[in-house]
TIZA-165196 format. One line per field, with one value per residue (C-alpha): residue in three letters; z, y negated, x negated. Coordinates in pm, 1 decimal, decimal comma, always signed. Last residue first. Example, Ala and Ser with C-alpha at 12.3 -4.5 7.8 and 13.67 -1.06 7.14 Angstrom:
BEGIN
resn <- [SER|ALA] $
up <- [+714,0|+780,0] $
north <- [+106,0|+450,0] $
east <- [-1367,0|-1230,0] $
end
This chain:
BEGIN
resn <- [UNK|UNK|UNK|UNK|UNK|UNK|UNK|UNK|UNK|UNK|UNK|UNK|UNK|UNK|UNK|UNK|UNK|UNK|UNK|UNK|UNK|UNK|UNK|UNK|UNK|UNK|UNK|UNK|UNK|UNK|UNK|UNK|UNK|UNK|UNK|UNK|UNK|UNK|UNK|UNK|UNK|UNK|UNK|UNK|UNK|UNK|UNK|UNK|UNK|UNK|UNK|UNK|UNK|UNK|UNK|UNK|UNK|UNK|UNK|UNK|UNK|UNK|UNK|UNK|UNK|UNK|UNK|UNK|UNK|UNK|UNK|UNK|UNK|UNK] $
up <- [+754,2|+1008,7|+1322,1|+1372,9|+1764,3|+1629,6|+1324,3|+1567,4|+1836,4|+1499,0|+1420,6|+1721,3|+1813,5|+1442,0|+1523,1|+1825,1|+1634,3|+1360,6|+1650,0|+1832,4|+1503,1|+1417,3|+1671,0|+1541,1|+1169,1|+1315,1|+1341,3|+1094,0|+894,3|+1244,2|+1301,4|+1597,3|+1987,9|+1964,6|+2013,6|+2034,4|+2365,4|+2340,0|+2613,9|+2411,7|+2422,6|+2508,5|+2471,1|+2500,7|+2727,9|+2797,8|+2802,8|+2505,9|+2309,4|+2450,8|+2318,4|+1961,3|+1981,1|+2039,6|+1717,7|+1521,9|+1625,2|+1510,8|+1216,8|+1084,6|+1222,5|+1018,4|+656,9|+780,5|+875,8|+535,7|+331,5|+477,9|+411,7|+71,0|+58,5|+217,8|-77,5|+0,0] $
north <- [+1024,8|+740,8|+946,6|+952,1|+852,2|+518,0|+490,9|+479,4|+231,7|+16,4|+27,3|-51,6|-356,3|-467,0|-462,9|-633,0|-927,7|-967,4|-1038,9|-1284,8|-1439,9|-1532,2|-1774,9|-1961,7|-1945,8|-2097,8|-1888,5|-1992,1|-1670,5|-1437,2|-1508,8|-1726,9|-1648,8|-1767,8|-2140,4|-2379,3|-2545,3|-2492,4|-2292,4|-2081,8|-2066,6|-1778,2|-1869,9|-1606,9|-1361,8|-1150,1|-810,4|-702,2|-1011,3|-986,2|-628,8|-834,6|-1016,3|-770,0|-573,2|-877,1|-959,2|-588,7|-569,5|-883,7|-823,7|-475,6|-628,7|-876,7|-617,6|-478,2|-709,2|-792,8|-413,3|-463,0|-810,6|-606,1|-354,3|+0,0] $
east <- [+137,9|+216,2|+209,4|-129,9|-118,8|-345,8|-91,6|+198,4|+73,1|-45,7|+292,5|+432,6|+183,0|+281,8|+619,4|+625,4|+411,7|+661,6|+918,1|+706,1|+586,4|+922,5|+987,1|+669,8|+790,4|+1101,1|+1401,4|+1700,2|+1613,8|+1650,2|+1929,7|+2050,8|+2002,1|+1670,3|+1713,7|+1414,9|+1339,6|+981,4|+936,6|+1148,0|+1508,4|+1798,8|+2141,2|+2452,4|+2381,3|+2680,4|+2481,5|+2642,5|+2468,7|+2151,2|+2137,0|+2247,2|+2043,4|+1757,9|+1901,4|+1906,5|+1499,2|+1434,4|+1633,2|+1458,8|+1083,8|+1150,0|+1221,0|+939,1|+688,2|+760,3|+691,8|+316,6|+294,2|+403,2|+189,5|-130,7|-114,3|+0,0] $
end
């Protein structure tokens, strides 16, 4: 794979992964959740800043590279 596919798909996953978490917020009754910042997270994930996006593309590039170092990625 070519860094842009991967690059790709860390943001197809960032996406699910940031709605998913909203959506656990969500069930929980939790309805605004900001950054130090003051920016709103509790919105989806393509009205994030690129800065509130980075926390969700780095989760899942500390899973994958969990998975690749346990060599499950074949």
């Amino acid at each position: 794979m070519t860094k842009e596919e991967i690059e790709a798909i860390i943001e197809v996953v960032s996406e699910k992964v940031h709605a998913n978490w909203m959506q656990m917020k969500l069930d929980a009754g939790v309805t605004t959740r900001k950054l130090e910042s003051g920016e709103e997270l509790m919105v989806p994930y393509p009205k994030l800043s690129e800065a509130a996006k980075d926390l969700d593309r780095g989760t899942v590039r500390t899973v994958l590279s969990a998975a690749a170092e346990l060599d499950l990625l074949k």
